[in-house]
C-alpha positions, 0 to 999 in steps of 0.5 A: 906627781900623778903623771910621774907615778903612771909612767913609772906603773907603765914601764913597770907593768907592760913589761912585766905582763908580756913575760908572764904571758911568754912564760905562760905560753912556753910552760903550756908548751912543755919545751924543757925544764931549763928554757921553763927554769929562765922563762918563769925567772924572768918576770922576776927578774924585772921587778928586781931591775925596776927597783934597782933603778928605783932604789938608786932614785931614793937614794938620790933624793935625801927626802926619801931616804927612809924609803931605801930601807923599805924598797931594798927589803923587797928588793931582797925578798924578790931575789930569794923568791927567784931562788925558790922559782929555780928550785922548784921547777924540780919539785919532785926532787926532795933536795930542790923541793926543800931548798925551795921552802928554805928560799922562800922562807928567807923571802917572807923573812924579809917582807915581815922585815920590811913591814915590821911590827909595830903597830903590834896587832896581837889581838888579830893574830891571836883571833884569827892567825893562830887558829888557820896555823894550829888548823893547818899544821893538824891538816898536813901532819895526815900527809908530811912526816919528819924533817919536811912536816916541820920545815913546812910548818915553819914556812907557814908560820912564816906566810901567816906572819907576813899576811899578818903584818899586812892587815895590821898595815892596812888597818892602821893607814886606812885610820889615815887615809884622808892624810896620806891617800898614798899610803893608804893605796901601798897598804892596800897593795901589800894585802893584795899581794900577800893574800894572793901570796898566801892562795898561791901557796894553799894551791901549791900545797894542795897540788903537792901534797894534799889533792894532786888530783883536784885539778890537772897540772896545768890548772894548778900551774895556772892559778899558782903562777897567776896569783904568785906573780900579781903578788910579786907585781903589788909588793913591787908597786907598793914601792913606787907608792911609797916613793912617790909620795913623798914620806919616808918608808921602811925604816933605818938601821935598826928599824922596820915597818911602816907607820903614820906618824903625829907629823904631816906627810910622813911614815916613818920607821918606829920599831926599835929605831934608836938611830933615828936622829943619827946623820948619815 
């Protein structure tokens, strides 16, 4: 099962690492906004193609049929973060602008889908989330007004909540880690990537609308896209961990998240699963 994971993390990595390095190498050229459009879409692009094929192996294995669920989640995450990049690469345009935000909004909707909500967690999202949300909402009402303030505030509110989750998840398997090592790396994957998830965005942000001079345009392409596409990569890897361990993931109809159940080798969907004795 090692080895089976290590080639699938190379045909997934080595591919992806070389189109992140073409679109670097092409934005820093300044070639045109739409060769930049379909250079920075396509290491998206392939972790979409990587959990088709991924997909269609759970599918094939009834064992891991729960997995579906979750890999398909991410799946569809990845493909609304694909619109936001196409949208964005006019953030000048309000309508592209705004577009964008509504995109990725509709992605952190389904990463908090895919990681549901149980264990609930509440104490640490009203200890630590709360107060980052109230704090930043203070911070961008000095420089958004109207209809973008709001939308904005939504999308963070969005983003805490999917950082929120992760934590929670990463918490909860690392109780279990001596049972379910491979859980208790997917868990660490998804943090990861949602803490590199939430910098990039604080970094787009800051160049957007806060501190456009605090760096050049470059420098804070650098550091958006890097941490936005090893976001990206971890989510994606946390599927291939899921699958190959041999538990089930994300849930059924009806259900989310990721959670350790009283049985051996198995996390299972918990929240609101009333179909979980349903055949399929």
């Amino acid at each position: 099962m090692k080895k089976t994971l290590r080639n699938s993390l190379i045909k997934l990595v080595t591919p992806f690492i070389l189109l992140v390095v073409l679109c670097f190498q092409y934005t820093d050229a300044g070639d045109g906004y739409l060769s930049t459009a379909l250079l920075k879409l396509l290491p998206i692009l392939w972790l979409i193609l990587c959990l088709k094929v991924n997909n269609i192996n759970i599918i094939n294995n009834s064992k891991h049929y729960y997995n579906y669920y979750y890999t398909k989640r991410i799946g569809w995450a990845l493909v609304a973060s694909l619109a936001g990049d196409l949208c964005l690469v006019w953030p000048e345009n309000y309508w592209c602008l705004t577009s964008g935000i509504l995109c990725f909004s509709v992605g952190h909707l389904y990463y908090i889908w895919a990681l549901g909500f149980e264990p609930m967690g509440l104490q640490i999202f009203l200890s630590y989330f709360l107060p980052l949300i109230v704090a930043n909402a203070i911070v961008l009402s000095f420089s958004l007004k109207g209809p973008l303030l709001i939308l904005v505030l939504v999308y963070t509110l969005l983003i805490m909540t999917m950082l929120w989750r992760s934590l929670v998840l990463y918490q909860h398997n690392r109780l279990h880690r001596h049972r379910h090592q491979s859980n208790h790396l997917m868990a660490s994957c998804v943090l990861t990537g949602a803490l590199l998830f939430t910098l990039s965005d604080a970094c787009l942000s800051l160049e957007l609308f806060q501190a456009p001079d605090l760096l050049t345009p470059r420098n804070y392409r650098l550091i958006v896209l890097t941490t936005y596409y090893l976001a990206q990569l971890l989510f994606t890897v946390s599927t291939l961990l899921v699958s190959q361990s041999g538990n089930g993931g994300g849930g059924g109809s009806g259900s989310g998240g990721l959670v350790v159940s009283t049985y051996p080798n198995r996390v299972i969907p918990r929240l609101f699963n009333k179909n979980k004795n349903k055949k399929y």
